[in-house]
N, C-alpha and C positions, 0 to 999 in steps of 0.2 A: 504494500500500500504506500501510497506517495502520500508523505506528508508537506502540505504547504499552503501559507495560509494565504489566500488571493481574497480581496474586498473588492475587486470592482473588474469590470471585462468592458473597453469600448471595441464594438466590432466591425467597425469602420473606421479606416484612420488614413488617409492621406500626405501627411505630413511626417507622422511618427518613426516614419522605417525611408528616409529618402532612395527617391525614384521607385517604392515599391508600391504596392496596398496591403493592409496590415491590420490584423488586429490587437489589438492594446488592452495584456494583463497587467493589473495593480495588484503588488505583495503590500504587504502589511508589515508595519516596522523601520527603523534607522537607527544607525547609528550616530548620526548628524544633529545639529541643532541648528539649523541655519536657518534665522530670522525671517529670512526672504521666503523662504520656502512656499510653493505654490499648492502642495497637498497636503497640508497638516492632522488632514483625518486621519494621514496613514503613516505621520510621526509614534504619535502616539494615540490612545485609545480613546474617544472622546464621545460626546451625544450626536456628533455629525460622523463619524465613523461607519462607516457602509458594512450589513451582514455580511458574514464569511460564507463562500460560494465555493461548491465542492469541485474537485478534482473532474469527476464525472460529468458536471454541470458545465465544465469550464469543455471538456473532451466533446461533446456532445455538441456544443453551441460550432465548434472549429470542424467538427465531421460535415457537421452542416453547410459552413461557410470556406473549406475549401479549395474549390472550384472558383470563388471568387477572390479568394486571395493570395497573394506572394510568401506573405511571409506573416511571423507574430511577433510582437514588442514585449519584453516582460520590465516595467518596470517598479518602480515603488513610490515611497517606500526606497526599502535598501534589498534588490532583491537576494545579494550574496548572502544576506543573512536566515535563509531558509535552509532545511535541514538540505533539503531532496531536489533542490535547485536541478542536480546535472540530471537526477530520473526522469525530471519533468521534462525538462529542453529533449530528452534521447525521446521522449514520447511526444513527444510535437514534432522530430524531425523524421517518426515512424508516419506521418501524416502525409510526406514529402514537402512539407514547408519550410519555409528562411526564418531562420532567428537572431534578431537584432538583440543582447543587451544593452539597460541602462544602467551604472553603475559610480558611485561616487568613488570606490576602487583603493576602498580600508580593508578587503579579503582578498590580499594577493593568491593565498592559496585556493582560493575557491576559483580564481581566473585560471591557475593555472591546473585545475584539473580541466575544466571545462575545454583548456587550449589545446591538453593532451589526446583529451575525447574525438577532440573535433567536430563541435557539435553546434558550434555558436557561428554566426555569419557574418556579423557585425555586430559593434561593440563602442559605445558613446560614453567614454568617462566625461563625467564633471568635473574639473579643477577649481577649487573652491577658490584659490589664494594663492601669492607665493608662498612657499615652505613654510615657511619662518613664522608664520599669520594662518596657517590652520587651524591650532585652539584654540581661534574664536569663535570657530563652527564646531567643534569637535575637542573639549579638552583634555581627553583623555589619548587621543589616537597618537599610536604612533607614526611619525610623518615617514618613518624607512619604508613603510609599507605602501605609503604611497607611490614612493618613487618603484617601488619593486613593481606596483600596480600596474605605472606609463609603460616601463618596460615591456610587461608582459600585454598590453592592450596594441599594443607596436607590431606586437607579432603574430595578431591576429588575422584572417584572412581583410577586413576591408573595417574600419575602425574612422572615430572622429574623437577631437578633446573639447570640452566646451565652458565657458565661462559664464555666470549670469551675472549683469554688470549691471552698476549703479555707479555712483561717486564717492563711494565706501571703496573702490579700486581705483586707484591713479592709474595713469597713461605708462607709469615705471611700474606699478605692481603687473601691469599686463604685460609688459615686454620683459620681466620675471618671468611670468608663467609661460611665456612661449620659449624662452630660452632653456627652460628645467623640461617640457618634455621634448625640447628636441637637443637635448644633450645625447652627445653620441651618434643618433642619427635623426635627420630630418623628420618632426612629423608628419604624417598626408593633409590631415584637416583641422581648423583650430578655428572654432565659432564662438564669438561675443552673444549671447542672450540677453535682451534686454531685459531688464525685472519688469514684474510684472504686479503690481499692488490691487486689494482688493482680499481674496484667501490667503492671506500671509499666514504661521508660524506665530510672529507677534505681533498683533495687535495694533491695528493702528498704525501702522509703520508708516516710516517718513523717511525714506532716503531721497537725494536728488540724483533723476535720470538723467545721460549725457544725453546731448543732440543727433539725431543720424549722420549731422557734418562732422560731429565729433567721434564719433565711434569709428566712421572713415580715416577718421586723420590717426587714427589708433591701429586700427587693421596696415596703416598705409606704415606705421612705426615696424611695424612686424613681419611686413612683405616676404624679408630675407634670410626669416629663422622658420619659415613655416613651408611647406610647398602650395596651400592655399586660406585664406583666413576670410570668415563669410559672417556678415551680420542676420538676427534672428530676431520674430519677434517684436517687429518696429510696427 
């Protein structure tokens, strides 16, 4: 029996798995605390928190829908943090479907069984920060794990790294973060996100958003450490 706890299934998705069509599983759970955060039902356990949706329920709805789809998203949440993570992805890929993770990329070891497997198709880390400025999201983490994370998400078949920005990151905190995952070798893809307020994490939040001229002139700082860098979300 596959254990894993999923709260939400969108089964249409256009955007979530680029160039694919896709549907979009939500785990339950993180390790993260990041203010911004856009799903906080699925931080932690709350009165908007979505019933747990079975295995069977989740199998059933994709028996249905794939014929019309590419591939499935699993994100969260934190999806490494499931017991039966790699059971689930070999039984979605028993489907013949593409599987894109989402992962903030605090379970180096769980990327890398999954890379062993060969089971995963694409793989979207979130870079929270430079190094140095993770336990602000994360106090407890240890930041090796991160770097062992970029590593291992490098050497997946087709991968992006993605930042969500406000003015809580400078134009140097950002040319940080492209420099640290493309230490050693070139990243493929490296995406500015713009935040997004409204469901935040906490409450009421109040950062200021750069301009789209500005996020340009940010992408345009980093041209030469990335092979390509794409604004989101505007």
């Amino acid at each position: 029996m596959i254990i894993i706890d999923i709260r939400g299934i969108q089964k249409i998705t256009l955007i979530d798995y680029p160039g694919k069509v896709a549907s979009t599983i939500f785990t339950m759970s993180c390790d993260f605390r990041c203010e911004y955060c856009h799903n906080p039902e699925l931080v932690e356990k709350n009165e908007h928190t979505p019933e747990k949706i079975s295995v069977d329920a989740i199998f059933k709805i994709l028996e249905q829908r794939k014929k019309f789809i590419d591939g499935v998203v699993i994100t969260g949440g934190e999806p490494c943090l499931q017991k039966d993570l790699a059971a689930f992805i070999e039984r979605i890929k028993s489907l013949g479907l593409l599987v894109k993770l989402d992962t903030n990329g605090s379970h180096p070891e769980v990327l890398e069984e999954l890379l062993s497997k060969g089971i995963v198709d694409y793989v979207a880390m979130d870079i929270k920060a430079p190094l140095d400025k993770y336990n602000e999201y994360a106090p407890d983490i240890d930041v090796k794990k991160i770097q062992q994370s970029i590593e291992l998400v490098k050497k997946f078949p087709d991968y992006e790294f993605r930042t969500t920005i406000s003015r809580h990151l400078s134009p140097e905190d950002v040319v940080r973060i492209a420099e640290t995952i493309s230490k050693a070798e070139t990243a493929k893809k490296y995406f500015l996100q713009q935040m997004r307020f409204g469901k935040n994490l906490k409450k009421d939040l109040k950062l200021n958003l750069y301009t789209k001229h500005e996020l340009e002139e940010i992408c345009a700082k980093i041209k030469n450490l990335v092979y390509a860098c794409g604004i989101r979300n505007l």
